[in-house]
C-alpha positions as CSV (number, residue, x, y, z in Angstrom):
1,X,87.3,124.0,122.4
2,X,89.8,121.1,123.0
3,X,88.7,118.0,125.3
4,X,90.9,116.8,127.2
5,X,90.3,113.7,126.3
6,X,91.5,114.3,122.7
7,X,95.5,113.7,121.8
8,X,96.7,116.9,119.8
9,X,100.6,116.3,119.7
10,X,102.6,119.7,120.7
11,X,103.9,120.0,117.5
12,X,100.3,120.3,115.6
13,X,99.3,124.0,114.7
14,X,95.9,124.7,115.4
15,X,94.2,128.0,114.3
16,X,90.7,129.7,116.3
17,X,88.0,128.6,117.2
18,X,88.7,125.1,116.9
19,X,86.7,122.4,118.1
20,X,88.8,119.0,118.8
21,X,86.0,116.3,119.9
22,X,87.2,113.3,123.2
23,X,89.4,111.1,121.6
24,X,90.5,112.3,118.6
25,X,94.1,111.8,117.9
26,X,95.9,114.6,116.1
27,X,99.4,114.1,115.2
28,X,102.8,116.2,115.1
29,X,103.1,117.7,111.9
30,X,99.8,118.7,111.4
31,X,97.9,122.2,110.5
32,X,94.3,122.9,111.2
33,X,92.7,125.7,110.1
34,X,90.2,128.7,112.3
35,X,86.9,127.2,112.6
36,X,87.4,123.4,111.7
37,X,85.2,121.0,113.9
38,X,87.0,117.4,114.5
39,X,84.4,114.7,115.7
40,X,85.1,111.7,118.2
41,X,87.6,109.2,116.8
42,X,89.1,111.0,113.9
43,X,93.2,110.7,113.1
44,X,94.5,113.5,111.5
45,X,98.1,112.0,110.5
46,X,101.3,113.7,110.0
47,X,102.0,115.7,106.9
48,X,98.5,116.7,106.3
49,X,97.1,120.2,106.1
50,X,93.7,121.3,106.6
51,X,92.5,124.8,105.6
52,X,89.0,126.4,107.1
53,X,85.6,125.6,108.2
54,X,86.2,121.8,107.4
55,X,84.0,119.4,109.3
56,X,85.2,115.7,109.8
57,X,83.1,113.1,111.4
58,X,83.9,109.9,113.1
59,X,86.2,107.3,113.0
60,X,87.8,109.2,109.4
61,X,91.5,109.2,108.7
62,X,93.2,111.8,107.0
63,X,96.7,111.2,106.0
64,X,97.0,108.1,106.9
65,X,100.4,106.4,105.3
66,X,100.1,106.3,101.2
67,X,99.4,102.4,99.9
68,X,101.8,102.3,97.8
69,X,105.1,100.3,97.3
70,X,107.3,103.3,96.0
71,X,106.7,104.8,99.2
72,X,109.9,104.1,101.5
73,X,109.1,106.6,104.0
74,X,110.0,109.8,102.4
75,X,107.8,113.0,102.7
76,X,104.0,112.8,102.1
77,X,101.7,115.2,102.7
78,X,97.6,115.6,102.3
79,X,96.4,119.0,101.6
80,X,92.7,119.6,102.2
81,X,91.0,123.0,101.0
82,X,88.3,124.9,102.7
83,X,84.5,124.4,103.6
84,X,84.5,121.2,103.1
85,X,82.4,118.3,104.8
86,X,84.3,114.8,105.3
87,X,81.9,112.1,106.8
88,X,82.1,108.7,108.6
89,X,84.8,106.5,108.1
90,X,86.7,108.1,105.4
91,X,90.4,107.6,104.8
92,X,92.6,109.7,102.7
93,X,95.9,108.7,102.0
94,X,99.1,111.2,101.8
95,X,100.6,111.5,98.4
96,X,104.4,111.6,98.0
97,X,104.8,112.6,94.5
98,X,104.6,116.5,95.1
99,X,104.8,119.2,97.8
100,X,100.6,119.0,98.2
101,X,100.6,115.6,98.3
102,X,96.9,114.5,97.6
103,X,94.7,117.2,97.8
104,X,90.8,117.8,98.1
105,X,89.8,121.0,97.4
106,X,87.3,123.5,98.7
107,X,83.5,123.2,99.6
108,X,83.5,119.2,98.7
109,X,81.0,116.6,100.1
110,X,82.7,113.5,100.9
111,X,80.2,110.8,102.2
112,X,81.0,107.8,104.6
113,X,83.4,105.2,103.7
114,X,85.1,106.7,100.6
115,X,88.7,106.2,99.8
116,X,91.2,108.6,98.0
117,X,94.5,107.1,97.6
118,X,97.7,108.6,97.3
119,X,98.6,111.9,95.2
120,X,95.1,112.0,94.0
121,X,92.8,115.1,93.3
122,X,89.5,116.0,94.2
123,X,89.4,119.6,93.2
124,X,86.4,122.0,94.1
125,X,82.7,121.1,94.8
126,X,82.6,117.8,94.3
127,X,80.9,115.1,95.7
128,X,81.9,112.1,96.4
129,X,79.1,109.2,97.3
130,X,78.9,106.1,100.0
131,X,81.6,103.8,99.7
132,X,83.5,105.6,96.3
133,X,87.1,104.2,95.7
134,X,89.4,106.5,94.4
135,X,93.0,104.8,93.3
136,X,96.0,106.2,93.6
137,X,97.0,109.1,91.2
138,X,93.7,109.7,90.0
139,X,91.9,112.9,89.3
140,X,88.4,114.5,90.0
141,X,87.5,117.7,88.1
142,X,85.7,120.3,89.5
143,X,81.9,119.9,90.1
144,X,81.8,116.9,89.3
145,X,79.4,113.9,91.1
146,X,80.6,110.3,91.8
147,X,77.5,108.6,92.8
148,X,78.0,105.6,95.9
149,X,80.4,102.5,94.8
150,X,81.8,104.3,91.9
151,X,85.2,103.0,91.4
152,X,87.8,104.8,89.8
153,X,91.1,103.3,89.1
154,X,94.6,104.5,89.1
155,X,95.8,107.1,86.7
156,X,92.1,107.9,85.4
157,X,90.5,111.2,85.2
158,X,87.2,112.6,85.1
159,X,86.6,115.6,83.7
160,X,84.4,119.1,84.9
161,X,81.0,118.8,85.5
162,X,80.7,115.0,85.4
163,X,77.8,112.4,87.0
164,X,79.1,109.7,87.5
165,X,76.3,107.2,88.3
166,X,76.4,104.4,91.4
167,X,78.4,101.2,90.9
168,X,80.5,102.2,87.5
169,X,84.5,101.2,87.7
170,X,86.4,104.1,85.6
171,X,89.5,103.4,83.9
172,X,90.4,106.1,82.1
173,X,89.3,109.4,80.8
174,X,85.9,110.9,81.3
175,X,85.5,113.9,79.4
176,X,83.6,117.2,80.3
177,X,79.8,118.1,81.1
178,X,78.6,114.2,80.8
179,X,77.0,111.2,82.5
180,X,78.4,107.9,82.5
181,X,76.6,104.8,83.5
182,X,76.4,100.6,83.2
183,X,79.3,98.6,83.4
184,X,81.3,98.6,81.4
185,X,81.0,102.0,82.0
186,X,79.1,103.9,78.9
187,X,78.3,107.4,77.5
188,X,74.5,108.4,78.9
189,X,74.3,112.2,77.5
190,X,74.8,115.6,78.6
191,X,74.8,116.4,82.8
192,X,72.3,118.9,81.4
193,X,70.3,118.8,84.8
194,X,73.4,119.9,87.0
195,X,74.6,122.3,84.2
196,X,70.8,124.1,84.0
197,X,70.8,123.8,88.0
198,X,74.3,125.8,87.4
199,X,73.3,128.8,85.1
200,X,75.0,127.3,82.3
201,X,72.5,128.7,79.3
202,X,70.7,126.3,76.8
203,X,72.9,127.5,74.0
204,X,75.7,126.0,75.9
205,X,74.2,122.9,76.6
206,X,73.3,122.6,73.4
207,X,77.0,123.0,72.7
208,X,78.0,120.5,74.9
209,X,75.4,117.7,72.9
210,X,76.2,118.2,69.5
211,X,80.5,117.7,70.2
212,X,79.5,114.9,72.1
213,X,77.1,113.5,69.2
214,X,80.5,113.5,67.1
215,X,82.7,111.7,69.8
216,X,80.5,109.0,71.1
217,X,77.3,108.6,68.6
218,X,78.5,108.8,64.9
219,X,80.5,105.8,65.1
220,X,83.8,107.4,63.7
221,X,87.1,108.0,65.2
222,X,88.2,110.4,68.0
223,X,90.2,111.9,65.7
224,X,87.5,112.4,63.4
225,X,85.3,113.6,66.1
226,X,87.3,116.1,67.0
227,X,87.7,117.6,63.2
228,X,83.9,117.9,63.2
229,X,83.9,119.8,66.0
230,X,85.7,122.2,64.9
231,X,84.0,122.2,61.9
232,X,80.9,122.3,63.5
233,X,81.1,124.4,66.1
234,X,81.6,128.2,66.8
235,X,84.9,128.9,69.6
236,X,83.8,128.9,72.8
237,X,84.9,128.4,76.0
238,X,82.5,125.1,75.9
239,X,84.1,124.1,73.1
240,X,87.6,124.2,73.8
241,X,87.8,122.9,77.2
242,X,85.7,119.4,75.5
243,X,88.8,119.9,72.9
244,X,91.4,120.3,75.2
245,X,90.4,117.4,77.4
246,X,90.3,115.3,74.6
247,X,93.7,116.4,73.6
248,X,95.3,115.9,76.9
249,X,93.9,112.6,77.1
250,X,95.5,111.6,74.2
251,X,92.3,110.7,72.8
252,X,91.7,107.7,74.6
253,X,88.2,108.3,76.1
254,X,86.2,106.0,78.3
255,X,83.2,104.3,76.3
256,X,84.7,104.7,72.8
257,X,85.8,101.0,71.3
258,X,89.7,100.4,70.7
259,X,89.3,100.7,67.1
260,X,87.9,103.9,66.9
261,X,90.7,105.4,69.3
């Protein structure tokens, strides 16, 4: 299932049932797992590690060296999950800043010409649209949508179930279960639509409107926002995972003005 018109380096693992493409070029240091499928064209780079059933189309790069000026060489890796699809000129860069490196995780759609940069995450079932640029130590909850030209910058983070809708720049913290939109990027309700699709119940959704009504509609402060919620809404697992985000974030929130931070 190799041509022989590929380069797979000695050194690279590769598990059953593999199917290498003519002129692919896969380097030393390099783990693919059973049942991957590696079209024409693609470089697999050093340090990167790809679990099963992935599919990568042409002219991608995965692992390719981080872009990044603290990198001097040292170890970087590129972890990829399971299941996932990875189209047309892609490139995902290593990350140096931990053992995975940047990582995608399983069963996510990655269309042609999206970025990731260094030590980034993409967890689970996520898509990722045409031309999406992903800076360097950003992350990508699970489920969540970034529509084409979506342009997230370094350090932000986008929370669970999330649309993020064509041509927004993110910098900063999206929180759960929402869509953003415009530029500057702006709250635009409740991903109720991908939530429904989802088996998440109407009760929840409701849930999910009425703590965002506090945080981005009533015109008062995070902090305040998050008191209401409490207030105004019974525990759930909904609930805390809007609070906890909010928490971790430090309350700074994309779409809420400075002086209500």
């Amino acid at each position: 299932m190799i041509s022989p018109l590929a380069h797979v380096d000695p050194a690279a693992k590769i598990g059953n049932n593999v199917t290498i493409h003519p002129f692919a070029f896969i380097d030393a240091d390099v783990v693919i797992g059973d049942d991957c499928e590696i079209f024409p064209y693609v470089s697999i780079v050093r340090g990167t590690r790809l679990g099963k059933n992935n599919k990568i189309y042409q002219n991608t790069v995965i692992g390719a060296d981080p872009q990044d000026f603290r990198w001097k060489g040292q170890p970087s890796y590129c972890t990829i999950g399971d299941n996932n699809v990875i189209r047309e000129n892609v490139i995902i860069n290593r990350g140096f800043n931990s053992n995975e490196g940047t990582v995608v995780g399983n069963d996510c759609f990655i269309m042609a010409m999206t970025h990731i940069g260094h030590d980034s995450v993409i967890e689970g079932k996520c898509v990722l649209g045409n031309n999406v640029v992903i800076a360097g130590e950003a992350r990508v909850g699970k489920c969540s949508i970034l529509s084409s030209a979506v342009m997230l910058h370094e350090n932000s983070r986008i929370g669970d179930w999330v649309l993020v809708k064509g041509g927004c720049r993110i910098s900063g913290n999206v929180p759960p279960y929402i869509i953003m939109a415009h530029n500057p990027a702006s709250y635009f309700g409740v991903n109720a639509f991908v939530l429904r699709k989802n088996g998440h119940s109407e009760e929840q959704i409701d849930e999910i409107a009425k703590a965002y009504r506090h945080v981005y509609q009533c015109g008062t402060s995070v902090f305040n926002a998050m008191k209401r919620i409490e207030a105004d809404i019974d525990p759930s697992p909904i609930r805390d995972s809007v609070l906890g985000f909010i928490r971790d974030s430090k309350m700074k929130l994309v779409g809420i003005p400075r002086d209500l931070e």
